[in-house]
C-alpha positions as CSV (number, residue, x, y, z in Angstrom):
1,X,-6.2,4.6,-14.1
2,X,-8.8,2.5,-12.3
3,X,-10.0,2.7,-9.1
4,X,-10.5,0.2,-6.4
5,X,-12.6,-0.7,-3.5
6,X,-12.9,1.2,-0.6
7,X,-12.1,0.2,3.0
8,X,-12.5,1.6,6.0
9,X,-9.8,3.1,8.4
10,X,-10.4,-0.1,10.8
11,X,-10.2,-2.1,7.4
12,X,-6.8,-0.3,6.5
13,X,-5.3,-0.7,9.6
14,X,-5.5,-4.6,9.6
15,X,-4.1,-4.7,5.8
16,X,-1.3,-2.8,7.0
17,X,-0.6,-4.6,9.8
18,X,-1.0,-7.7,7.9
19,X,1.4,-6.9,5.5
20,X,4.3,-5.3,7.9
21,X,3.8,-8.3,10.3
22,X,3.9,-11.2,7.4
23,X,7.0,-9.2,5.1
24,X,4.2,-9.0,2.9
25,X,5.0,-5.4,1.3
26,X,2.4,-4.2,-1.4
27,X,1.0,-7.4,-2.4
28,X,-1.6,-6.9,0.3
29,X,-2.8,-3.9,-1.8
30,X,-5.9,-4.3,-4.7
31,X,-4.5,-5.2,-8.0
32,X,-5.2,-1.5,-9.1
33,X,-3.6,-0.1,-6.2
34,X,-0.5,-2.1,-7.0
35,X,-0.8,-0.6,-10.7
36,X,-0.7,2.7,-9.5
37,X,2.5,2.5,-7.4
38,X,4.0,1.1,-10.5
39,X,2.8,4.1,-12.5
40,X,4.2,6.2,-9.9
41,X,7.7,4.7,-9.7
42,X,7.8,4.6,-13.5
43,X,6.9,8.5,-14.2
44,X,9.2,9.6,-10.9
45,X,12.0,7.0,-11.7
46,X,12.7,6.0,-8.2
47,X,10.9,3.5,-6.3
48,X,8.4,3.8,-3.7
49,X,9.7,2.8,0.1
50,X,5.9,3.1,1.7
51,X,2.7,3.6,0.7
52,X,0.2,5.3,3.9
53,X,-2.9,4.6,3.8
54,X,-4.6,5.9,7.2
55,X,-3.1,8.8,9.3
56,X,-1.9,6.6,11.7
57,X,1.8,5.6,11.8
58,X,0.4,1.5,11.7
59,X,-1.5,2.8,8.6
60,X,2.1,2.6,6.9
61,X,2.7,-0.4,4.3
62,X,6.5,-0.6,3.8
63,X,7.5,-1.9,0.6
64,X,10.2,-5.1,1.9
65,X,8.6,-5.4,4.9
């Protein structure tokens, strides 16, 4: 699958917090991202809740935020 651009931990932290504050879920995420939660839930067959991306609790995108 295809990569996508890298951010920072700063950088990840206000996408996160962007997207739990807003109810913005995954559409916060880079197109490819997005594309490989969908490739995830499709080979696992159940969906994906939260995505982290930091190792910070914040750094926690919920899916129906």
């Amino acid at each position: 699958m295809d990569g996508f651009e890298a951010y920072s931990l700063d950088q990840w932290l206000e996408i996160a917090k962007d997207a739990n504050e807003n109810k913005k879920g995954f559409s916060v995420l880079p197109e490819n991202a997005q594309k490989y939660i969908q490739q995830v839930e499709t080979l696992l067959g159940v969906k994906v809740s939260s995505v982290g991306v930091g190792p910070d609790r914040e750094a926690t995108i919920m899916a129906n935020s």
